[in-house]
N, C-alpha and C positions, 0 to 999 in steps of 0.2 A: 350045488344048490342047498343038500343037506347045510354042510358046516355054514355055507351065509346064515342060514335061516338061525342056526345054533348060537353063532355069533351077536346077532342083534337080541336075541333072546335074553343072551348074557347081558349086554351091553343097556338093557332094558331093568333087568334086576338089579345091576350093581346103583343105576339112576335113582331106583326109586327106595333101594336102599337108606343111599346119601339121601335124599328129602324125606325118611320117614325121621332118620337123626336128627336132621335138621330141628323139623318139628316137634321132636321129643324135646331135643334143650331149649325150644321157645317159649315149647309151652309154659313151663313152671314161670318167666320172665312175663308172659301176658299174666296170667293166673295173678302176679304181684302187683302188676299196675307200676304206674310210674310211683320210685322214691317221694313217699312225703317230705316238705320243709321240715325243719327240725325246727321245736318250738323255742320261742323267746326263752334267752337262758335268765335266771333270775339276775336282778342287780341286787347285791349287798351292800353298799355303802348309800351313805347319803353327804349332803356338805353342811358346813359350817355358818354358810353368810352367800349372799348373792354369787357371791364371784367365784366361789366354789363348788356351786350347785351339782347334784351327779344328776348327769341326762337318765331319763326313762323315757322310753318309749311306748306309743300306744299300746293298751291290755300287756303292759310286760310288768311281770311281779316282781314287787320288792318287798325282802326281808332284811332289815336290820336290827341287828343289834345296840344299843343306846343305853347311855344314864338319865336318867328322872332330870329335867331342869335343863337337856342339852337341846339347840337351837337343830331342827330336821329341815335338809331343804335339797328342794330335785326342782327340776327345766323339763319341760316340754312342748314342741312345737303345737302351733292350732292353727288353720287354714278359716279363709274365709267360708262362712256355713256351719263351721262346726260348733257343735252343743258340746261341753267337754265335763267329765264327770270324773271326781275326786274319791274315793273313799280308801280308809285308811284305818286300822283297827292297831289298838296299843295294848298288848297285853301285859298287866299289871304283874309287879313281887309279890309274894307271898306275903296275904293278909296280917300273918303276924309280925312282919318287918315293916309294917304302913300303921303310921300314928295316925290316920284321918282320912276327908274325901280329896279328889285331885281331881281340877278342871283342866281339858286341854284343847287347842284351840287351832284349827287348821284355817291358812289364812291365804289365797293367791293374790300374785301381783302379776302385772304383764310386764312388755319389756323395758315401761320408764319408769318398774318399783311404783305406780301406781296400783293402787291395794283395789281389788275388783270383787264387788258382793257377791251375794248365793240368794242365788234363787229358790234353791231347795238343800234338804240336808241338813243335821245337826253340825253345826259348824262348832260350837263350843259346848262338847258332852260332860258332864259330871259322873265320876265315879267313886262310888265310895265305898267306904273302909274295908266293904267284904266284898268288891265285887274284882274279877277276873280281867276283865277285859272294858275297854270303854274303845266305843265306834264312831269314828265323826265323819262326817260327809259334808260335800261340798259341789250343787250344780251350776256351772256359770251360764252364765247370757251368750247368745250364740255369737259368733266372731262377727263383727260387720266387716266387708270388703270397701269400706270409706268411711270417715265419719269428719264433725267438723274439731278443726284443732283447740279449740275449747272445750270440745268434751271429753268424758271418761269411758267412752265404749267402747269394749273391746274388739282391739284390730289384732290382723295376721301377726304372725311373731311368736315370740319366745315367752312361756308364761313360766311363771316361781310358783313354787309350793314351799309354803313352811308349816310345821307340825311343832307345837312346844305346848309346854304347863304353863297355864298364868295364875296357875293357884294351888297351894298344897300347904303342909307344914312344912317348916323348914329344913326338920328332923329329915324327913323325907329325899330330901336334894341328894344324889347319886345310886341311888335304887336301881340295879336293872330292869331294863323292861324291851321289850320285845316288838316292833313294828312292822307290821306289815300293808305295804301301799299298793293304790291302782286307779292307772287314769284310765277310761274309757271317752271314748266320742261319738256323737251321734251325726250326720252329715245331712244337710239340707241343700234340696236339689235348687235351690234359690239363695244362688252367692252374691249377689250382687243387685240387693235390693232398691238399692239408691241408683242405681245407673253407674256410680263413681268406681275407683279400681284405686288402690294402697301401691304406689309405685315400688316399694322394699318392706321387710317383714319389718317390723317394728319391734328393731333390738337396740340398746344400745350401745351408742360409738365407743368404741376403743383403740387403743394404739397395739397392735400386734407388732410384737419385737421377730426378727429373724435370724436363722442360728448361723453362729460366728463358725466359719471354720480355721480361721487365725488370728493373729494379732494384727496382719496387717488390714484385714478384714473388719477387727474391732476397732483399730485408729481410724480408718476411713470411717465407720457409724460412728465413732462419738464424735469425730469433726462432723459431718454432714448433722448430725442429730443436734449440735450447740450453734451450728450455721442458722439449723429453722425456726428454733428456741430463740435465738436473738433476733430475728426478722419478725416473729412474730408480736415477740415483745415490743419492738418498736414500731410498729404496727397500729398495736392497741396502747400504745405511748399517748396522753393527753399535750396539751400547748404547756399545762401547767407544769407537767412533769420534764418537760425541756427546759423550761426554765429554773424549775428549782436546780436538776443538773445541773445545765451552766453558772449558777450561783456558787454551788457546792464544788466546783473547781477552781476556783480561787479564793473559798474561803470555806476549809475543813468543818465541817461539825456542825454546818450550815442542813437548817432542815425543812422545812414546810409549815414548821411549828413558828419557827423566827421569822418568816418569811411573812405569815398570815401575821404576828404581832407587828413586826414595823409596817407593812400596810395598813393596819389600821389605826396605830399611833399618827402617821400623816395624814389621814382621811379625819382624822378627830380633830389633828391642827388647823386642816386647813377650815375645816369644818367652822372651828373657833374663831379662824379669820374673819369667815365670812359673818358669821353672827354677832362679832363687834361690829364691825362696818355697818353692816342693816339697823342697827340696835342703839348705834354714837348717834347723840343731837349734836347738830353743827353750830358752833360757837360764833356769837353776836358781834360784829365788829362796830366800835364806838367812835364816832370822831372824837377830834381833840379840845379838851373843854375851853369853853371863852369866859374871860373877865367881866363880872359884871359890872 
């Protein structure tokens, strides 16, 4: 009875042993809470021209480095509701390497490079000869979720930012200067003011190419690719363009140029026929004279 009782005794401590461990290494992992996301890492590049554009993402910061005079351009998405907010600070060279003041001028477009105002915000700041830094801001119109295809109001899609100088001394043109960007948005619980809905984000169409993993691979795409190119050109082929063809198959050099000239050299002849004929007096027929 003793050793039972001793037994469970044990068998009660070594238990509560292992769960005081337990809890010892949990604690310090509650104590931590669950791992934070890691914050948005910066983007340092920006693009050249539309097609280049370097994506940024909501509140994620951009620092680039640039020359005075070079074209700045980022993308970023906006949903229906969203109010979206530009601001973007340039910090200037060194006062004594700057002959004058310098305008610069931040400008969005959405995704058919239509150019979209500001509501608020200095859109085109002036800085001059001593100052540090110049700030331009930029707040658009809130995204509509429809609109009509005559207008200019911004739908879902893909929006452009450009950052450039549109005024300086000329002296000026390649100066370092320092950029730093940030889109934020604000979201309204009323997306779809109109009742209507945007069937696709409003970007523009492109032809995405796909990657060749051989040559027989690339001979099948340029055949298949010169197959679509010719259907489609014949396609959009006019009556007039058939014919000039088959002109210009049995008679080289032949163009749309000669073609338009003898047309209308016969349109003038016969033209001229017709305006003799309407225009001739009809000649008097005499009998034959008598003897008096």
């Amino acid at each position: 009875m003793t050793r039972r009782r001793f037994r469970l005794t044990r068998t009660g401590l070594v238990v509560g042993a292992a769960g005081a461990a337990v809890l010892l290494v949990a604690t310090p992992a509650a104590a931590d809470g669950p791992t934070p996301a890691p914050a948005e890492a910066t983007l340092t590049k920006a693009g050249t021209s539309f097609l280049t554009a370097a994506a940024v993402h909501i509140d994620q910061p951009v620092r680039v480095s640039a020359a005075t005079g070079e074209y700045l351009y980022w993308s970023f998405p906006a949903e229906a509701g969203q109010t979206s907010s530009i601001a973007a600070t340039v910090t200037l060279a060194d006062p004594a390497t700057r002959s004058g003041a310098s305008t610069w001028t931040i400008d969005v477009f959405d995704g058919l490079r239509r150019r979209q105002p500001c509501t608020a915000g200095m859109q085109s700041p002036v800085g001059s000869a001593t100052d540090g830094q110049v700030r331009a801001g930029c707040v658009l119109r809130q995204v509509r979720a429809w609109a009509e295809p005559w207008s200019a109001d911004p739908l879902p899609g893909t929006y452009y930012v450009r950052l450039s100088v549109t005024d300086l001394p000329e002296q000026d043109l390649g100066l370092p200067v320092q950029v730093e960007l940030r889109v934020s948005a604000d979201m309204s619980g009323d997306t779809s003011p109109e009742g209507g809905r945007l069937e696709a984000p409003l970007t523009p169409t492109v032809r995405q190419g796909a990657v060749l993993t051989s040559a027989t691979d690339a001979t099948d795409t340029a055949d298949a690719t010169d197959t679509a190119d010719a259907a489609e050109q014949v396609s959009e082929e006019s009556w007039w363009d058939s014919v000039a063809g088959w002109f210009s198959d049995w008679l080289p050099g032949l163009t749309s140029r000669w073609i338009w000239t003898v047309a209308g050299g016969v349109l003038a002849a016969v033209g001229g026929v017709v305006g003799f004929g309407l225009t001739r007096r009809p000649r008097r027929r005499t009998g034959p004279a008598t003897a008096g």
